[in-house]
Each structure stands twice: as C-alpha cells, then as structure tokens.
C-alpha positions in Angstrom: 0.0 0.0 0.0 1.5 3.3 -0.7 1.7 5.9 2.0 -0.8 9.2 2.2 2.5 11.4 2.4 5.0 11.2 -0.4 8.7 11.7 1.0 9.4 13.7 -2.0 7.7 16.7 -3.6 7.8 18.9 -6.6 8.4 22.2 -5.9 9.1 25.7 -7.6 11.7 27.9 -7.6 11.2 31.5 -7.9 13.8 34.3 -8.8 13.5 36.8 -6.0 15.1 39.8 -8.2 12.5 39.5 -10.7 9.7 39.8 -8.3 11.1 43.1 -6.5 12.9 44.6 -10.0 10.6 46.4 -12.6 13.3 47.5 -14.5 14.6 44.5 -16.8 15.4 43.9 -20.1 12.4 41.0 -20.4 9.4 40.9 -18.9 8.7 38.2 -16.6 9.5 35.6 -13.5 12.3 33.1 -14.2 10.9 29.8 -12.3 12.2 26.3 -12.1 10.4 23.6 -11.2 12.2 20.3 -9.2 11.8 18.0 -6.6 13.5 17.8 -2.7 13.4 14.8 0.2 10.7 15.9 2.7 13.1 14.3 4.8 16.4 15.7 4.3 15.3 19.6 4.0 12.2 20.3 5.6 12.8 24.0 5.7 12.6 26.2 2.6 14.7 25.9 -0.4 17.1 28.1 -1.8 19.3 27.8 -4.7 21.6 30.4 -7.0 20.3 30.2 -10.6 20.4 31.7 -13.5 17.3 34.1 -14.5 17.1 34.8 -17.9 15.1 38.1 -17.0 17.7 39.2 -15.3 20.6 38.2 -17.6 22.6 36.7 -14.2 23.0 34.0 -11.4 20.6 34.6 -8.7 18.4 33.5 -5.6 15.8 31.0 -6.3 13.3 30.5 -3.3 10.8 27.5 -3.3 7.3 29.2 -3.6 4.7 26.7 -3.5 4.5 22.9 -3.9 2.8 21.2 -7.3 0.5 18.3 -5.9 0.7 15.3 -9.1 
C-alpha cells in the first residue's frame, strides 16, 4: 500500500530579483520547477540560478509545492 504522504515533492523555484525589479530587459518571472526529500530539508529551499530576466546568477526560493 502506498503511504498518504509522499517523501518527496515537486516544488518551484522562484527568482527573487524579478519579483522586487521592474526594470529588466524582459518581462517576466524566471521559475524552475524540481523536486526535494521531505526528509532531508524540511525547511525552505534556496538555490543560486540563472534568471534569464535578469541576464545573471541569482536567488531562487521554493514558492509553492505542485501536488501530481
């Protein structure tokens, strides 16, 4: 039988520039989408990415989990 609660989860990935910046050469919200261990990182993910929008590596906060 498979459990109620999945171990991992998809999440997104938002750039936090893009959301605060209105000044950019493209309009928009660089987001990835990708999937952590419930287990392992239970707090918030952050990862340094690279936002198209802005043209450069930044901050990528989890947002909101994708239920499948």
């Amino acid at each position: 039988m498979a459990k109620s609660k999945d171990i991992r989860v998809t999440i997104n990935l938002e750039c936090i520039n893009c959301a605060q910046n209105d000044e950019k050469r493209k309009k928009g919200i660089s987001r990835y989408t990708t999937q952590k261990n419930r287990r392992n990182t239970p707090i918030r993910l952050e990862l340094k990415k690279f936002c198209c929008y802005c043209n450069k590596h930044t901050i990528h906060k989890e947002k909101k989990k994708i239920k499948i």
